[in-house]
C-alpha positions in Angstrom: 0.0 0.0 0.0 1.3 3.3 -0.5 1.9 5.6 1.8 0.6 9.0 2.6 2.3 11.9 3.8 1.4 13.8 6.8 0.4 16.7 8.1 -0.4 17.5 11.6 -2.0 20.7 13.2 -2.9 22.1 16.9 -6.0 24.0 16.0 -6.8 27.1 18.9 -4.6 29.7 18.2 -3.1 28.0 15.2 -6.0 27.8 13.0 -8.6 28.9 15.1 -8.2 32.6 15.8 -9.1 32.5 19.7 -9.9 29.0 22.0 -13.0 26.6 21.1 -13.3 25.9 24.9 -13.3 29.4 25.6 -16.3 29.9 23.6 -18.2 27.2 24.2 -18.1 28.0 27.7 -19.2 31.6 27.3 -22.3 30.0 25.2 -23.0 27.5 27.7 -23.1 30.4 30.1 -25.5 32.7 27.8 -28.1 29.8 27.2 -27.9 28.9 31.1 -27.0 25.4 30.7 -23.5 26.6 33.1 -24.6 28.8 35.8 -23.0 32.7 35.3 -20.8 31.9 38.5 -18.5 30.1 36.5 -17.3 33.1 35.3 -15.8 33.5 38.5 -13.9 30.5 38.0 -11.5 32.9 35.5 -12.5 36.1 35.2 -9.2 37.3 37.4 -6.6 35.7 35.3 -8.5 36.8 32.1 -7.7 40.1 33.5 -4.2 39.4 34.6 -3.5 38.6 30.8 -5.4 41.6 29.2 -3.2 43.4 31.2 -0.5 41.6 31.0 0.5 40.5 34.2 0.3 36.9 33.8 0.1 34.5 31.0 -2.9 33.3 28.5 -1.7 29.7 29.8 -3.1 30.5 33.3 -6.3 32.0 31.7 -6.8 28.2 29.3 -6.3 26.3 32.8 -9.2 28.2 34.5 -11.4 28.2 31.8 -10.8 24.3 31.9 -11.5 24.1 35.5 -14.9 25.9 35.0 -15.8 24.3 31.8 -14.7 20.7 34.0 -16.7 21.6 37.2 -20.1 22.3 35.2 -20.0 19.9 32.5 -21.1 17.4 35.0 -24.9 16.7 34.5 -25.2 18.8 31.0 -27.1 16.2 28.2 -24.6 15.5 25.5 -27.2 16.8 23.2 -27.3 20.3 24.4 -23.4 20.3 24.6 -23.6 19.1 20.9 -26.4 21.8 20.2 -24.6 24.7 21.5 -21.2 23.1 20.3 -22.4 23.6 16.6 -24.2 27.1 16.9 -20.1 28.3 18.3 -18.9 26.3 15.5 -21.6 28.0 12.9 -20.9 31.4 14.1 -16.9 31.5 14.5 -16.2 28.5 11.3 -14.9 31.7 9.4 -12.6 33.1 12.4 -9.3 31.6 11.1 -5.8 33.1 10.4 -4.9 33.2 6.7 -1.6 31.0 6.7 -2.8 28.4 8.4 -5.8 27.9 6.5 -4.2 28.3 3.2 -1.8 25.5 4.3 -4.1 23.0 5.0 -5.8 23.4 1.5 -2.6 23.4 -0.2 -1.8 20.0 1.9 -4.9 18.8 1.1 -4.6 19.0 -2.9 -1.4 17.7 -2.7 -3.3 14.3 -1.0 -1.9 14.7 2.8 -3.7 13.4 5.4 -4.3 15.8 7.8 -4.9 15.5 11.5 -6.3 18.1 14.4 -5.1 17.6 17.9 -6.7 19.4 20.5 -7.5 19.9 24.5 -10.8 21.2 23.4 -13.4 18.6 23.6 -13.6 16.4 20.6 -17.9 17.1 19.4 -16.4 20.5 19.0 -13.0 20.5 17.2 -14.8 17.8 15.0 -17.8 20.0 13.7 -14.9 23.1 13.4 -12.6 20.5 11.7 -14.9 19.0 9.2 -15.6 22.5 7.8 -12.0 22.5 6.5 -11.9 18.6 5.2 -9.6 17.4 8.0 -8.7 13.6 7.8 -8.5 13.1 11.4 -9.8 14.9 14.4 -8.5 14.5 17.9 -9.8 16.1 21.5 -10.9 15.8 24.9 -13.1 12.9 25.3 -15.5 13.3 28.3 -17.5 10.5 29.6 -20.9 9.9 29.2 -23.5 7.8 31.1 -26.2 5.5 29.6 -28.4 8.4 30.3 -26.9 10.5 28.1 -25.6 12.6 30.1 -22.1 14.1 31.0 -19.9 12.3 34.0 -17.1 15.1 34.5 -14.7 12.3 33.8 -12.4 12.4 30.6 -11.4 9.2 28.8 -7.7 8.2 27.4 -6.3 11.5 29.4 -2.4 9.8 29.0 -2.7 9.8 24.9 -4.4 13.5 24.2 -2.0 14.8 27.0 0.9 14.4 24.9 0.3 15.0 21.4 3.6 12.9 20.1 1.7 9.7 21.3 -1.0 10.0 19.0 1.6 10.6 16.2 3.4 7.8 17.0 -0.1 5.2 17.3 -1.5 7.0 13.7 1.6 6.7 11.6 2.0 2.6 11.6 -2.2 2.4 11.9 -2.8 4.7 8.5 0.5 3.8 7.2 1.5 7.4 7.2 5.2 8.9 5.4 7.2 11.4 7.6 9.2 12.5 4.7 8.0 16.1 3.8 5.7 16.0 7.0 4.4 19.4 8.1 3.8 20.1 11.5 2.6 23.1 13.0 1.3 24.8 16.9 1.7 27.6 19.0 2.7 26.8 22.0 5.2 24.8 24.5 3.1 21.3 24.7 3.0 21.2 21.1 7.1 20.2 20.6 6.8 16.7 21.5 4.8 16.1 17.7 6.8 18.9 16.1 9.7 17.3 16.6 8.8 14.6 15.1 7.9 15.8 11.3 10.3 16.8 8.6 8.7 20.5 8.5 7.2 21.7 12.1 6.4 25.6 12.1 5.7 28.1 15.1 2.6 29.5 14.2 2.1 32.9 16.6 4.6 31.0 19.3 4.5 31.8 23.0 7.7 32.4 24.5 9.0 29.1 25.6 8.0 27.7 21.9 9.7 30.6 20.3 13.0 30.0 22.3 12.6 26.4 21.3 12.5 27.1 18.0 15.3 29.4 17.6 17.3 27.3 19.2 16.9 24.1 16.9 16.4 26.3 13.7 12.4 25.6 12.9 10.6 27.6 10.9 8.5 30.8 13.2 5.4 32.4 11.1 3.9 35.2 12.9 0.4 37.2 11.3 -0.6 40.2 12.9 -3.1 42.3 11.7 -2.6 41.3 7.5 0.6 40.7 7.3 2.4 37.0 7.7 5.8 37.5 9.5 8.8 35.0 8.3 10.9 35.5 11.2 
């Protein structure tokens, strides 16, 4: 059989121009499926990092602890209701590089998989907008009612992105020569060292020090302009 090459991508802040989680929990909130407390759960260090005194990394992990705390109980159908009106309303929100990368993978026959910590429904209805191959996220549980247990599922494989590179490339009989990789952050080196072309996308600091110092590619876009640094 003959092989396909590969092309992996991290998808909030690297393709999507903000955080799925983030606003799927702010919609949860608004249709009063989470109660407006959770807000509480992170509205300091989403302050803290509009002003800048501490990192967007803290903001992500108390977003996750809300989102985590209040999932418990919510039907899987509402979550998948709400978690397609986000994707219907922010399905354009992308940055220009990264999108025009995955189409140019895709006609030249890559297969193409998403890794996320956003909860799989939801980077699987953004995902299939753009023709991804493969979609990976958050699994949480669910009971036979239907409804959300507050537990996740195969936590020790999304947790480390490199695993799921490793298990896809001997089960789909995927090619690393002229693999693309690219993310935006610190977690996201384990996979990108892994392919023949990884790219910083908009890297936070520790990625961006990473990257100079083993010579990988850094794309910034600001504004509209793409940045070759």
């Amino acid at each position: 059989m003959k092989t396909r090459k590969l092309a992996i991508f991290d998808i909030d802040g690297t393709i999507f121009r903000s955080s799925l989680l983030i606003e799927v929990t702010e919609a949860l909130i608004q249709e009063g499926i989470f109660p407006v407390s959770a807000r509480k759960v992170y509205a300091t260090s989403y302050a803290n990092w509009l002003n800048r005194k501490d990192s967007y990394g803290k903001y992500i992990m108390d977003v996750v602890g809300a989102f985590e705390k209040h999932i418990k109980g919510v039907s899987q159908a509402d979550f998948a209701r709400v978690a397609k009106r986000v994707v219907d309303f922010h399905k354009s929100r992308v940055y220009r590089y990264t999108r025009d990368l995955v189409g140019d993978l895709k006609k030249k026959n890559y297969y193409i998989l998403a890794i996320s910590h956003s909860p799989r429904e939801l980077v699987y209805q953004f995902c299939k907008t753009m023709g991804f191959t493969k979609v990976y996220g958050r699994i949480y549980e669910v009971d036979d009612s239907g409804h959300f247990t507050g537990k996740t599922s195969y936590e020790d494989i999304i947790n480390n992105k490199a695993n799921i590179l490793r298990r896809f490339i001997e089960k789909e009989n995927l090619n690393l020569s002229k693999s693309f990789g690219v993310g935006d952050s610190e977690s996201d080196i384990n996979f990108l060292t892994f392919v023949e072309n990884p790219i910083c996308f908009n890297p936070n600091s520790k990625l961006y020090s990473h990257a100079k110092k083993h010579g990988w590619k850094v794309v910034v876009e600001r504004k509209d302009v793409i940045y070759f640094l």
